[in-house]
C-alpha positions in Angstrom: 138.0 63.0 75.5 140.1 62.3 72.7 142.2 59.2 72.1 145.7 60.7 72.8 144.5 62.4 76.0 145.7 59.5 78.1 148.3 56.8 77.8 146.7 54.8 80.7 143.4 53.8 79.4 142.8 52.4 76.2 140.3 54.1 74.2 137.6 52.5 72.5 134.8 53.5 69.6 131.6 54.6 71.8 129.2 51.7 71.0 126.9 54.5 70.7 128.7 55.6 67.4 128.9 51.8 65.7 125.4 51.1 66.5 124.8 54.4 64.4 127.3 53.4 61.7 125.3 50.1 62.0 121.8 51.8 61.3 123.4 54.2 57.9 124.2 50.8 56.5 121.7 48.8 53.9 118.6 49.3 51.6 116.9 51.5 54.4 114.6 48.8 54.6 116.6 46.9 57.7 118.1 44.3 55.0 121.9 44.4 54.2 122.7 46.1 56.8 126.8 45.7 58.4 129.8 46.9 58.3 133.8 46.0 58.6 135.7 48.5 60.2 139.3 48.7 60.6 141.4 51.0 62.5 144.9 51.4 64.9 143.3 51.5 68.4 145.4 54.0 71.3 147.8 51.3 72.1 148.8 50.8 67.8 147.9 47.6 67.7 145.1 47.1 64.3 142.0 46.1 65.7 138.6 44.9 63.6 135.0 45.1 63.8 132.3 43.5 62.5 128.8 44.7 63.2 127.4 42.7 65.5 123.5 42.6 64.3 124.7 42.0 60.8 123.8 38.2 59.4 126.0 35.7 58.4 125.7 36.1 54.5 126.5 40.2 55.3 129.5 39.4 56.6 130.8 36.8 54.3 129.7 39.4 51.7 131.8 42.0 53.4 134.7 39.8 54.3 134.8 38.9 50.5 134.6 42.3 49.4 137.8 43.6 52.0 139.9 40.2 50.8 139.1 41.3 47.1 140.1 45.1 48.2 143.2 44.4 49.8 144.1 41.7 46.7 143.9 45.1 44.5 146.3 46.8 46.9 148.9 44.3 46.0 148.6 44.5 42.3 151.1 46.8 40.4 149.4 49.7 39.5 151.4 51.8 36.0 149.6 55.2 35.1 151.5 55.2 31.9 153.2 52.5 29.2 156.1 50.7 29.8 158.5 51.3 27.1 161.4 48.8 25.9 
């Protein structure tokens, strides 16, 4: 079932799937491992997720990481010179 097919239940990621996202994540060694994950859930409202098995220095890492991200979404980007 896809997320459009019905207005009356929301629709949520299969834990299934972000335990899988979970396990693609780190050094393969079972350090590092998390994620952030952001997304407009059935209902358009913006919903996040933070792996839940992650530790805490993963996800300040990641949080750091998005804040820095988003801070270079703001700044002015000019493919070319500026001429007076």
């Amino acid at each position: 079932m896809s997320p459009n097919d019905t207005k009356t239940t929301p629709w949520k990621i299969p834990q299934q799937l972000l335990s899988k996202i979970y396990d693609l994540t780190g050094d393969g060694l079972g350090k590092n491992q998390g994620f952030l994950l952001f997304f407009i859930d059935s209902e358009g409202n913006p919903m996040g997720i933070v792996s839940e098995k992650a530790d805490k220095a993963t996800i300040l890492a990641l949080a750091k990481s998005a804040e820095l991200w988003l801070d270079s979404l703001s700044q002015p980007q000019f493919p070319f010179e500026i001429e007076d």
